[in-house]
N, C-alpha and C positions, 0 to 999 in steps of 0.2 A: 414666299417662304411661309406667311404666315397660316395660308390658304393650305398649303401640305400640313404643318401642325398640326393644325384642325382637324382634318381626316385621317392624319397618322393616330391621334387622337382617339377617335371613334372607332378604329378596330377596322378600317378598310384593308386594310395589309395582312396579306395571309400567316406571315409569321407572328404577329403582334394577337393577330387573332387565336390561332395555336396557342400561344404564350398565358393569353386570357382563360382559354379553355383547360388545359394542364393546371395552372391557378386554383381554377373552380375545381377541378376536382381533386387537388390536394390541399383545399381548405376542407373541403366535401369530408374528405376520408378523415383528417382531423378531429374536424366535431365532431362525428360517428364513433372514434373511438373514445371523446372527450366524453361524449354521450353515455356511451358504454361502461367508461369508466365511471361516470357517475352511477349509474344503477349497478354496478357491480358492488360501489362504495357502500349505498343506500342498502344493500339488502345488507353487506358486509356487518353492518354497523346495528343492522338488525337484529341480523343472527347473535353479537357480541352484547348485544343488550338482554338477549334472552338466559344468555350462557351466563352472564356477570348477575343474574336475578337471580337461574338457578345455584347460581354457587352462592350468593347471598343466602338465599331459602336453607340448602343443605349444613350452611355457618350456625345460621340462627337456629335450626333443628337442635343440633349437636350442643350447640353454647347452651341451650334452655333445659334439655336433658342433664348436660353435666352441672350445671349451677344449682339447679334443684337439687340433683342428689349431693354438693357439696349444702346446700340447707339444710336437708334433711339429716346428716352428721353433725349441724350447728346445734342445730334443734335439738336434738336427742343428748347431744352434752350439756346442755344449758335447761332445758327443760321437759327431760325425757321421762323423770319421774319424781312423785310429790319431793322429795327429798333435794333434786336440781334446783327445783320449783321454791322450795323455801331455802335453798342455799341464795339463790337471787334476791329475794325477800330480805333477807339476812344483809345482803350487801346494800341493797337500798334505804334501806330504814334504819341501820347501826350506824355508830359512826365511825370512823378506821381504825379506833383502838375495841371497842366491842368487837368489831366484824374481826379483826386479828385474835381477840381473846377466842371466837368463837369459831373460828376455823382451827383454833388450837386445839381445842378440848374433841373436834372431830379426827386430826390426824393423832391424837393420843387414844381416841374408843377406836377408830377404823384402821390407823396406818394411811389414809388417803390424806392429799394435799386438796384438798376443794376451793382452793383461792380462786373467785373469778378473773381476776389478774392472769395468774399464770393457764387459766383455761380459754381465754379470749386472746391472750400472747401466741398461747399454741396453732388459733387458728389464722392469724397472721404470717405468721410463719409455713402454715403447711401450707394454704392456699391463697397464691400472688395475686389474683386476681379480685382478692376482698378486699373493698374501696374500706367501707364503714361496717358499723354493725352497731343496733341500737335494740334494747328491751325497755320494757316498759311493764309493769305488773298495778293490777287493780288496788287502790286502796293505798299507793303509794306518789306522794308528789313530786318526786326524783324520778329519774330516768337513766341508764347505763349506756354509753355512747364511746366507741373505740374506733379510733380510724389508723392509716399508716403512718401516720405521727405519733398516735399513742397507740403504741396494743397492749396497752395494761387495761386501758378503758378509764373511766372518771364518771361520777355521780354528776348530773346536771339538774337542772330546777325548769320549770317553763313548759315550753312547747317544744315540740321536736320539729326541728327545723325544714324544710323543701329537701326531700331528696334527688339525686340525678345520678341518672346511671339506670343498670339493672338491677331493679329492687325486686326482691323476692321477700313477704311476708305470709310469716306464719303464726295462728293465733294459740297462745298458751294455753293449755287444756288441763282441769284437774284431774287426775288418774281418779278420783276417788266419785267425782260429783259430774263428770263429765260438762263442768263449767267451764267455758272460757274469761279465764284470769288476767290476761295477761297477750303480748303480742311479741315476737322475736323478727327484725327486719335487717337482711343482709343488702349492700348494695355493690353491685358486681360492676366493676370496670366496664367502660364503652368495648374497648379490647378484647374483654372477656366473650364480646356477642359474634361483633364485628370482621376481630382479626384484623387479618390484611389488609381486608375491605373498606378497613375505616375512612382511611386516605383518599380514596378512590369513587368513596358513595356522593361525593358532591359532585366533584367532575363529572363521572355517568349520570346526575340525578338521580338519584335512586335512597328511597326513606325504607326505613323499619320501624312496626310496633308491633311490641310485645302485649297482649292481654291476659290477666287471669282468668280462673275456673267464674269467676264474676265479672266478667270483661273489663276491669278494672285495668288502666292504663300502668304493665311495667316497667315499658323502655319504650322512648322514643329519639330517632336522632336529627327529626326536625329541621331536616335540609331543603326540599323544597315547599311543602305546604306550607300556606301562610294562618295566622291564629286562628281566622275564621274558617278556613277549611280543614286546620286539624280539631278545631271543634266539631264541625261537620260529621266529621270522619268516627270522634271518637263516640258520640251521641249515637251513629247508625249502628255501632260494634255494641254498644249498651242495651240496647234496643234489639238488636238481632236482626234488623234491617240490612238492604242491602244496599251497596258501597252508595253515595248519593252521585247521580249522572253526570256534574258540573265537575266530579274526579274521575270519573272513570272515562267522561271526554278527554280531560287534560293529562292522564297517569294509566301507563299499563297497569292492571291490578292482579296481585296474588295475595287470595285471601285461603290460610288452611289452618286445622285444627293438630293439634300435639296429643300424642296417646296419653299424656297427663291433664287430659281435656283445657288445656292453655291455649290459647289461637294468635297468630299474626296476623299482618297484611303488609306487604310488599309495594310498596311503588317505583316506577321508574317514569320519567320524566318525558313523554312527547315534545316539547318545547326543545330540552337540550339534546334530545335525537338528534331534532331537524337542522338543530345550530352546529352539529358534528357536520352532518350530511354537508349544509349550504358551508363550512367553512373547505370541508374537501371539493365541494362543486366550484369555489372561489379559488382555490387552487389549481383543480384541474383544468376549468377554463382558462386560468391566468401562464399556465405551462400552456397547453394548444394553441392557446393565441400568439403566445412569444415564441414557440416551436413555429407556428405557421409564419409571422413576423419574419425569422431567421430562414427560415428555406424560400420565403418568395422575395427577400433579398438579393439571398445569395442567386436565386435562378436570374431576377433582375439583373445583379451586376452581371452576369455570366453572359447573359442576352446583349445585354447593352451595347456592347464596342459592334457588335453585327446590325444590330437597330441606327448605331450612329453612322454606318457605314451606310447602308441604306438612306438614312435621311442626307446626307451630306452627295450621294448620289442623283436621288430626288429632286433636292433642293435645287440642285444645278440644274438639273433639266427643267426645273419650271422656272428660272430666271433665264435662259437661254429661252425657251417658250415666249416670253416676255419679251424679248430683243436684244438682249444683253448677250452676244456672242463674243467679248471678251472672257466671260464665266468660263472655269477650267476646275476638272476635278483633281485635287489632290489624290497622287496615287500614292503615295507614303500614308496615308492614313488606313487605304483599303488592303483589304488580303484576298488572296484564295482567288474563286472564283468572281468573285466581287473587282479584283486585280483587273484582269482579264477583262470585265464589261468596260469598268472605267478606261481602259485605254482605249476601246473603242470609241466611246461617246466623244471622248478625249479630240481623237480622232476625226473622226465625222464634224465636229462644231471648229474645228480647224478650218476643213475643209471650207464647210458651207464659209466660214467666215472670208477665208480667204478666197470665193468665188467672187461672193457682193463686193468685194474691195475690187477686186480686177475689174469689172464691168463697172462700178459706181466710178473709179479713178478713168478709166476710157470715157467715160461721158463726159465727165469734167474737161480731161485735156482735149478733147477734141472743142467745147467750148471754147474756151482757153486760146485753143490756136484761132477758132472762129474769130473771136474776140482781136484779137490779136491783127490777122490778118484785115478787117474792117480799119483798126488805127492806122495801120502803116500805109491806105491810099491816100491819106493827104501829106503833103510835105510839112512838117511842123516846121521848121526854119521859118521857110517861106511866108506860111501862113502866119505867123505872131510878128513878122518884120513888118506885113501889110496893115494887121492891123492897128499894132502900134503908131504905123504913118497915120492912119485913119483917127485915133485917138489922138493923136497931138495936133495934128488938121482941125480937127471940131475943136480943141481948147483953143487955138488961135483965133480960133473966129468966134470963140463967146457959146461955145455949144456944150455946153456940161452935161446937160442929157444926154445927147449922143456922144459925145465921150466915155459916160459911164454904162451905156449899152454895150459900146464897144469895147469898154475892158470886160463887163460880164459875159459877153461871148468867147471873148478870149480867153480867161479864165475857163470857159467851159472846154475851151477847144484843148487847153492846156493838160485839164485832168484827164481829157479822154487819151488822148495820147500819152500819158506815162504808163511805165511797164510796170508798176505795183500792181499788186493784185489784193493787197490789203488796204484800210485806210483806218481814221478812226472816227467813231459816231459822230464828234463834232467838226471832220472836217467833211464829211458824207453831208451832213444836212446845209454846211456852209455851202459846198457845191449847190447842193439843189435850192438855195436860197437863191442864185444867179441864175439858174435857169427860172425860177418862177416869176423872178425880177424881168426877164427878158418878155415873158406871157405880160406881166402886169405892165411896160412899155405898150406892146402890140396891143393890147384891150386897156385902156387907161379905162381907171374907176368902174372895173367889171372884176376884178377879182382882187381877193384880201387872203393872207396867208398867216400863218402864225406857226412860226418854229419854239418849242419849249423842250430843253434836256437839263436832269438833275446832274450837277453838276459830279456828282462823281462817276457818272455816264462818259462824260467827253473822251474820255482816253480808250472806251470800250470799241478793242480791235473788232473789224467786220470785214469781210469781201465788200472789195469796190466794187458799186455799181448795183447797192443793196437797197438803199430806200427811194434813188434818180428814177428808178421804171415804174414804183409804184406812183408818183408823182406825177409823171410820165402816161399813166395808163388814166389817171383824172382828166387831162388835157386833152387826152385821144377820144375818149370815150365817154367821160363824166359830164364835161363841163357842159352847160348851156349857156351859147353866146348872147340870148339873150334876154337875160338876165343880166343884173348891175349885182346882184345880191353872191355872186361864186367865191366861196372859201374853200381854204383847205387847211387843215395843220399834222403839226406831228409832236407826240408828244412824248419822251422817253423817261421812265421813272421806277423805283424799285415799288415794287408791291411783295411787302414781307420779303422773304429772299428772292424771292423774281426782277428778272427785269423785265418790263413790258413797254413794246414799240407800239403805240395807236397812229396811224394815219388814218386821217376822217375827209371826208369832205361832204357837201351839200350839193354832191350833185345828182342825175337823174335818176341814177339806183340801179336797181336789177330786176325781174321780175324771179318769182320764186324757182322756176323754171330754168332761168339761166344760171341763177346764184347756185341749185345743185350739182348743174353743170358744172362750174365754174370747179367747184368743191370738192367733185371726185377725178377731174382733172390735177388737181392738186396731190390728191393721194395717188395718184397713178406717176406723177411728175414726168408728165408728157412733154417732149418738144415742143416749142414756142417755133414761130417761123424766123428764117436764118436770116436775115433782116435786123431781127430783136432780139434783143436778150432777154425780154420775159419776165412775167408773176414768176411761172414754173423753173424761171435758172437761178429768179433768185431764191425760191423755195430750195432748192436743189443743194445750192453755194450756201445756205446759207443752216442746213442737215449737216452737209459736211463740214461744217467749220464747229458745230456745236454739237453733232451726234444727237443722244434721244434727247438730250433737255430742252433741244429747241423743238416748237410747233408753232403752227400758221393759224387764226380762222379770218372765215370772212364774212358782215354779217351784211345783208344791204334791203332796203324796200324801196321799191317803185316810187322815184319823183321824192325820196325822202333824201337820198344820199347812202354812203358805201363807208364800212367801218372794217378796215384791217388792223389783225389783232397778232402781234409779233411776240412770244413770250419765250424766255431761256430763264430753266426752272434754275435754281440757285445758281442765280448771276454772280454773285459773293466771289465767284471760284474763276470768271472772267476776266474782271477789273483789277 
């Protein structure tokens, strides 16, 4: 069984090998479109990068257009003419009861309110998107600073603080002397540039900067370059250089100019592209792999019960191959035309079985009668009343030797003549202890024997007349008479679950020649002459009582002596 495994294994089976090839090419087809969808993804994500920059570019077109021209109505309110110009002056340098006396004495010559309060309120109000707004005039140590928390404004002292956001500054001009006096600086909400975009420029990677007419840095939102590279970045825009190569490696770049001669630059991010890309290839892969996972499952299961039907057919026939002609296919497990084979085989190993049984069973009883017929020419009555007289004869007259010959003979004469046909290992070797006793009588101090069985051997049922022949065949054939030195033994004992019969002896041997002989007479289990009952009847009687776990060898050298080797593979099951 384990030998079909194996090659079922390897693809020898035309259906398993089909099964293999259908496999591959609907893994095949998978990838391919795993494939595809990746470079579909890849350029997808391309294209959406291009489109999310151009709409970035046409954001920040529009935001920098409309921001300026809300400056340009800050400005002109605040410092459009000498008179705005020292109304701020006026708020700077008085203090809130002068700057009210003197906004007073204006709305009493003009009718106009000139409060910078309510002109810095107003532009809070009209445009949401003004973060701060700060002025500053020459010759003055205050500063005017309004945000969405205060749109009245307040007078501050110091320095004007970092601004962030989009600062738009514009320097105050005197109408009169064409001096710049003074500076006016709006700061426009991220929002105001961005928009929608806001949300979105870090997850696509994607940066803005703003420069002025002096390339002057006015918005930046600082998402992917890090400080050294927007220093880089803003040094090459100062200069009029171009973008430096360590960004324009790492960052798609869009660099243009504004009809208010203002210019950006655009980045988008290579690095977070490719992390879009590989995180949808991590996906796509991880679907065609569990798509493929699940359909060569399910073909699996779907195959399977026809695979097992097939092995389970197989299987039998290489254990029948083997010898095992009890093996029978389950036909409740098979179908179809699968049905149909298995009753044949079914079929057929019946047969064969039941041929070898007919002819192996005719061999036997024809033995059997053989066997049989050789007991019944002597009278047993007869015979044990004689020699009993003969044995109580010799003890009267002092003959204990020949008395105990003469029970050993009779004992002999006794076993041959009962109609058992079984006996057990330890009364098989008692037997043939009296017949060797009777050899070692006729040869005194020419032969030595030695019977040894583990004792949970003794009870192990055997055909009568199983180890007497081989015993038998030493005497006939083995022994040298003369020689003092003739042994023989037998030794019976489990080895791991076997049990193993050795009958040995020291006598003339075999030559290599005859022992072959000898050897595939055995596997042929040829007649013995009708005389004897034989090596080969007990090889024979002794298959059938044990089927395959029993085997014979025989091993022997020239003038060394002969070693027969009796083994029944898990005895366990005997005893």
């Amino acid at each position: 069984m384990a030998k079909f495994l194996a090659r079922f294994d390897k693809g020898k089976y035309l259906m398993n090998r089909l099964m293999q090839i259908y496999s591959l090419l609907l893994v095949g087809v998978i990838l391919l479109t795993v494939a595809a969808l990746c470079v579909y993804t890849a350029d997808s994500n391309y294209r959406k990068m291009n489109s999310d920059l151009a709409g970035l570019e046409n954001r920040v077109m529009n935001s920098v257009e409309d921001n300026n021209d809300t400056m340009s109505f800050i400005y002109m309110e605040l410092a459009g003419s000498n008179a705005a110009i020292d109304n701020v002056r006026q708020y700077l340098n008085l203090s809130a009861a002068d700057y009210f006396e003197y906004t007073q004495d204006s709305w009493l010559a003009y009718q106009r309110d000139t409060r910078i309060s309510e002109t810095i309120n107003g532009f809070f109000n009209a445009f949401n998107d003004l973060e701060q707004l700060y002025v500053t005039l020459d010759g003055s140590s205050s500063y005017l600073m309004a945000d969405k928390n205060n749109h009245n404004g307040r007078k501050l002292q110091g320095k004007i603080p970092p601004k962030s956001g989009f600062v738009i500054t514009r320097p105050i001009v005197d109408q009169y002397g064409s001096k710049m006096v003074g500076e006016v600086s709006a700061v426009f909400s991220r929002a105001a540039v961005l928009g929608m975009l806001e949300n979105s420029m870090v997850s696509d990677g994607m940066d803005a900067y703003i420069f002025d007419n002096a390339n002057n840095p006015m918005f930046t939102t600082h998402n992917q370059l890090s400080p050294k590279g927007y220093q880089k970045l803003v040094s090459a825009v100062e200069n009029k250089q171009p973008i430096p190569k360590k960004i324009s490696r790492k960052y798609y770049v869009l660099q243009r100019k504004t009809s208010r001669d203002l210019s950006y630059v655009l980045l988008a991010s290579k690095k977070v592209l490719w992390q879009k890309n590989l995180r949808t290839f991590a996906i796509a892969i991880l679907v065609g792999s569990g798509l493929a996972a699940v359909l060569l499952i399910t073909l699996k299961r779907t195959f399977r019960r026809y695979f097992q039907q097939i092995e389970t057919i197989v299987g039998i026939t290489h254990s029948v191959a083997e010898g095992n002609l009890q093996e029978r296919i389950d036909v409740s497990k098979v179908q179809d035309e699968l049905y149909d084979l298995s009753e044949a085989i079914n079929f057929m190993i019946a047969s064969l079985d039941q041929y070898i049984r007919d002819n192996y069973e005719l061999e036997i009883k024809q033995r059997d009668a053989h066997m049989q017929a050789l007991q019944s020419q002597i009278n047993p009555h007869f015979l044990y009343n004689t020699l009993e007289y003969i044995r109580m004869y010799a003890l009267s007259k002092q003959q204990k030797e020949l008395a105990d010959v003469v029970y050993a003979f009779s004992a002999l004469l006794r076993n041959n003549t009962t109609q058992e046909k079984t006996t057990t290992l330890k009364k098989e070797l008692s037997f043939c202890e009296k017949y060797v006793y009777l050899y070692q009588m006729r040869y005194p101090d020419r032969v030595a024997y030695n019977f040894t069985i583990e004792p949970a051997l003794e009870e192990l049922v055997i055909p009568k007349f199983t180890i007497q022949p081989l015993i038998e065949n030493y005497f006939v054939h083995g022994i040298d008479y003369t020689r003092n030195d003739n042994a023989i033994s037998v030794k019976a004992h489990f080895v791991d679950d076997d049990i193993v019969i050795y009958v040995i002896d020291n006598g003339k041997g075999m030559t290599p020649e005859r022992l072959q002989e000898v050897q595939n007479k055995l596997k042929q289990i040829e007649n013995e002459a009708q005389n004897s009952i034989g090596m080969h009847n007990v090889y024979a009687r002794l298959q059938n009582t044990f089927g395959i776990a029993f085997s014979m060898a025989i091993d022997s050298k020239l003038g060394k002596g002969t070693t027969l080797t009796i083994k029944i593979k898990g005895g366990h099951h005997f005893v």
